[in-house]
C-alpha positions as CSV (number, residue, x, y, z in Angstrom):
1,X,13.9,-12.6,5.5
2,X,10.5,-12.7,6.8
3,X,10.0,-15.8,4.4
4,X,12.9,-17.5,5.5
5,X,12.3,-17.9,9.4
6,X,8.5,-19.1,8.4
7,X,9.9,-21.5,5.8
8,X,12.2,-22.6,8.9
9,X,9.6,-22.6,11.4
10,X,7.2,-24.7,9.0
11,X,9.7,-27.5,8.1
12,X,10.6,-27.7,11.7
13,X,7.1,-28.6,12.8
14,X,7.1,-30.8,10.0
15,X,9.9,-32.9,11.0
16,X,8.9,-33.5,14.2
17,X,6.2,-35.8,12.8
18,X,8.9,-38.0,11.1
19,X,8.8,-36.6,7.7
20,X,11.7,-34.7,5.4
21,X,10.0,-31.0,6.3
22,X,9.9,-30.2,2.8
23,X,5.7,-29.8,3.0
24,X,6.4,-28.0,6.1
25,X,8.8,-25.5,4.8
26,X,6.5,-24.9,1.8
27,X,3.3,-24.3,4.3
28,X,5.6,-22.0,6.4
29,X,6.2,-19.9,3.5
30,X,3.1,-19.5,2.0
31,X,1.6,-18.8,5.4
32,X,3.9,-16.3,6.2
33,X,2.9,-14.8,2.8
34,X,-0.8,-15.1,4.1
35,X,-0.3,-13.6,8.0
36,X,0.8,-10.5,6.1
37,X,-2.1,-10.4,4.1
38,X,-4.7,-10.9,6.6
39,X,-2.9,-8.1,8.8
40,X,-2.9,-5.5,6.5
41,X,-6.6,-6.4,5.5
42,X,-7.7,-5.8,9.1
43,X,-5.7,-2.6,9.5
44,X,-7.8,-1.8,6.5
45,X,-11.2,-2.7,8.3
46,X,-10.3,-1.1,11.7
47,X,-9.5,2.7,9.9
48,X,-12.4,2.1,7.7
49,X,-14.6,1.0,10.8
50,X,-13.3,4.1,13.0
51,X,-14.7,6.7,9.8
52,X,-17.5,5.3,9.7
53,X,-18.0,6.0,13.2
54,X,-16.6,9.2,13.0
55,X,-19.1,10.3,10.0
56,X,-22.0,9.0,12.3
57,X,-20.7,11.4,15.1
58,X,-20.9,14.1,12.6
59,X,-24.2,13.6,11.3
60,X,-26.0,13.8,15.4
């Protein structure tokens, strides 16, 4: 579903240029694709950043 509404999103943006919304549809859903990527990588950085932190509490 997710997909869908950036497929929508991306191929509305695109047609307000003047063109069919067909590149735009296909950005919207390989950025969509991306986003979740990228957000799940930085929850992966912020719990490995906070145990590192918490090991160098425990070492003091």
């Amino acid at each position: 579903m997710k997909n869908l509404i950036g497929t929508a999103v991306g191929a509305a943006i695109d047609r307000r240029d003047g063109d069919s919304g067909i590149k735009g549809g296909i950005l919207g859903y390989f950025a969509s694709g991306a986003i979740k990527t990228v957000a799940k990588l930085g929850i992966l950085a912020a719990i490995g950043a906070g145990a590192v932190g918490l090991v160098k509490r425990a070492n003091r």
